[in-house]
C-alpha positions in Angstrom: 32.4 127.8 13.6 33.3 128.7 9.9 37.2 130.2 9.1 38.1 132.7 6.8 40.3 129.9 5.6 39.2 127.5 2.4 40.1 124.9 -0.5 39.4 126.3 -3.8 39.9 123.5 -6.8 39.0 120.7 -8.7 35.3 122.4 -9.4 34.9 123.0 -5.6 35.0 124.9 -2.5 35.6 123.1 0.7 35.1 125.6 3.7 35.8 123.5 6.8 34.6 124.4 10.0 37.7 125.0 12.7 38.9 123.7 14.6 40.0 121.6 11.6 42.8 119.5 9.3 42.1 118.4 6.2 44.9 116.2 5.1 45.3 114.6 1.0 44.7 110.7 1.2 47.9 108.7 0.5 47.6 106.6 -3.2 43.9 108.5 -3.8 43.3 110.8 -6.4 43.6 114.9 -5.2 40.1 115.0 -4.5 39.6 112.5 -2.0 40.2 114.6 1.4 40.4 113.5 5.0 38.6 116.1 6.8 39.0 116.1 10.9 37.8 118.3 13.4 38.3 117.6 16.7 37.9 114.1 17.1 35.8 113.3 14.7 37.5 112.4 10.7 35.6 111.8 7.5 37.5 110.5 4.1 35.4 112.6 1.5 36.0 112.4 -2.4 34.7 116.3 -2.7 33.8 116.2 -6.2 31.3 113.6 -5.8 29.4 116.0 -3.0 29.9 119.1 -5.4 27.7 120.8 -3.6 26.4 120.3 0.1 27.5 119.4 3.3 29.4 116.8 4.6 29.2 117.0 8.6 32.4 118.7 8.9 32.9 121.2 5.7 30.8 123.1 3.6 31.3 122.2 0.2 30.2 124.2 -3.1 31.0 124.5 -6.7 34.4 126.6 -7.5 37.2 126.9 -10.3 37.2 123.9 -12.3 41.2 124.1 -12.4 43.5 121.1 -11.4 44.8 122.1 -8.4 43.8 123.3 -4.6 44.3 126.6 -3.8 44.8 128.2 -0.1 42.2 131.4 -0.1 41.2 133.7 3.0 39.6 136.6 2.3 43.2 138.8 1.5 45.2 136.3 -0.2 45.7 133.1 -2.1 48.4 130.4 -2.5 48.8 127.2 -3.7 48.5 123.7 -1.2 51.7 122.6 -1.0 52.3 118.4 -1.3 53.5 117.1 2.3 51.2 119.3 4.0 48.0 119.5 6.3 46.1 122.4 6.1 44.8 123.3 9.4 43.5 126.0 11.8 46.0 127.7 13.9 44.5 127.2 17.6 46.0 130.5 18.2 44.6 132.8 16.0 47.8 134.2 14.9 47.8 132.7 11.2 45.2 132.5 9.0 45.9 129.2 8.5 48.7 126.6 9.6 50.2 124.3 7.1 51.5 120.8 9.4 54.1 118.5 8.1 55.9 115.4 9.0 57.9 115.6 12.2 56.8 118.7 13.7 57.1 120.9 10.2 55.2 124.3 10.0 54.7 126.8 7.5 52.7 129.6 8.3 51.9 133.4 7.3 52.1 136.8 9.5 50.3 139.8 8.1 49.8 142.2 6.9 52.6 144.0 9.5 53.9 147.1 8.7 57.2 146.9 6.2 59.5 148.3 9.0 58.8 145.6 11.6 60.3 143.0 8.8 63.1 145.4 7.5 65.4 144.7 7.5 64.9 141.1 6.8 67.8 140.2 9.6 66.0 141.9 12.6 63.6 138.5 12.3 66.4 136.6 13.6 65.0 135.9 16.9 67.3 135.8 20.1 69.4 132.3 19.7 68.6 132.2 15.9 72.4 131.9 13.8 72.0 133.5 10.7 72.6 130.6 7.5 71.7 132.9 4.4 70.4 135.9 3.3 68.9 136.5 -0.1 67.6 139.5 -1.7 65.8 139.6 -5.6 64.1 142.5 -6.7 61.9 143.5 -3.9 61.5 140.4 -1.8 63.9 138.7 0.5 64.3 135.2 1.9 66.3 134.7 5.7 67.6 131.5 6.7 68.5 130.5 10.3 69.7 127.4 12.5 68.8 127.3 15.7 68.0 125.0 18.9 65.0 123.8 20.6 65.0 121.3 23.5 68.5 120.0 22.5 67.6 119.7 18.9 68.6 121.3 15.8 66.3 123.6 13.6 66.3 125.4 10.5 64.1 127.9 9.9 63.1 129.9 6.5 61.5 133.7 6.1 60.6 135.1 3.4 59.1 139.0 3.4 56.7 139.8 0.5 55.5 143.1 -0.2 51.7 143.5 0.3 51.3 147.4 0.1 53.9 150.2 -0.3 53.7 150.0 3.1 53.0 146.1 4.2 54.5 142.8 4.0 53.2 139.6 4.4 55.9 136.9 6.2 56.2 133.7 5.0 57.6 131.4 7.7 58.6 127.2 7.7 60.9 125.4 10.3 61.8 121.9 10.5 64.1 119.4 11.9 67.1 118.6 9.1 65.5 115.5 8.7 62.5 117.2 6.7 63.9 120.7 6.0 64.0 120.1 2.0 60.4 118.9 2.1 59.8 122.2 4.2 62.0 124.6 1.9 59.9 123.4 -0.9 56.5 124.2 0.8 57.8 128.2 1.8 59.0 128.6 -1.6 56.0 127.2 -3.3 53.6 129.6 -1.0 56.2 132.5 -1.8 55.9 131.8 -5.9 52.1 131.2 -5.6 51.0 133.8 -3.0 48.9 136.7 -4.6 46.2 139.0 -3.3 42.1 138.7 -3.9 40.9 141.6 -5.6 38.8 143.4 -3.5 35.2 143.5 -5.1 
């Protein structure tokens, strides 16, 4: 089954099918990819397929930038470094961004703007306000929390979509990765833009 989810970069488009991962290969260059779904994994160097299939992706050409992109078919943001890109089994994200031990950054939305404003009624039940941060029209929540006898940190950011939409930007973590984390929310809130609608 195909997702709405895909990598844009590099002179290709890598459309996985879900359920999926696709993880960057440690010490290769940006284009080598391990693609997994389910139990089955395949190390691909996508520019060399350019365009085709490999038994787990679709891959055709795409903008000949640098860098991998994150695109459904609202929205775009950048890949962050540290991160799988992955399916959410779920359904309630568009896509699921998995880190090192147990880190997750993942997108609601659009919802309407009053269910996320104020930014402190996202504070769930348990959740001990750290920081709250305001500029221009977007805000950013921080919260500590605990799971299973462990500590948590977890940040929000709400970004306008429409006059009358947001988009929330979510990562948690354990301490032990929470910069690593901080650094993959804020890159998606910096990088996050709309598709024009044809």
């Amino acid at each position: 089954m195909h997702v709405l989810a895909r990598l844009q970069g590099f002179g290709v488009i890598v459309l996985p099918k879900a359920p999926y991962r696709i993880a960057r290969v440690a010490d290769a260059p940006e284009t080598e990819l391990r693609i997994t779904q389910g139990d089955e994994s395949e190390v691909v160097d996508v520019t060399e397929v350019r365009e085709g299939l490999t038994d787990l992706a679709d891959i055709s050409r795409g903008d000949a930038a640098e860098r991998w992109r994150i695109e459904t078919e609202a929205m775009s943001c950048a890949w962050p470094l540290g991160f799988d890109l992955a399916s959410d089994p779920d359904g309630l994200s568009p896509f699921l961004l998995l880190g090192p031990n147990d880190a997750l950054v993942w997108l609601a939305g659009p919802l309407a703007a009053e269910k996320t404003r104020p930014i402190e009624q996202l504070a769930a039940e348990g959740q001990a306000i750290r920081e709250v941060a305001h500029s221009d029209d977007r805000e950013r929540l921080d919260v500590d929390y605990q799971a299973d006898g462990e500590r948590w940190w977890q940040r929000r950011y709400v970004f306008p979509w429409t006059e009358s939409e947001s988009v929330v930007i979510s990562g948690q973590s354990r301490p032990s990765t929470e910069e690593l984390t901080a650094l993959a929310v804020d890159l998606i809130e910096r990088s996050l833009e709309p598709i024009p609608t044809p």
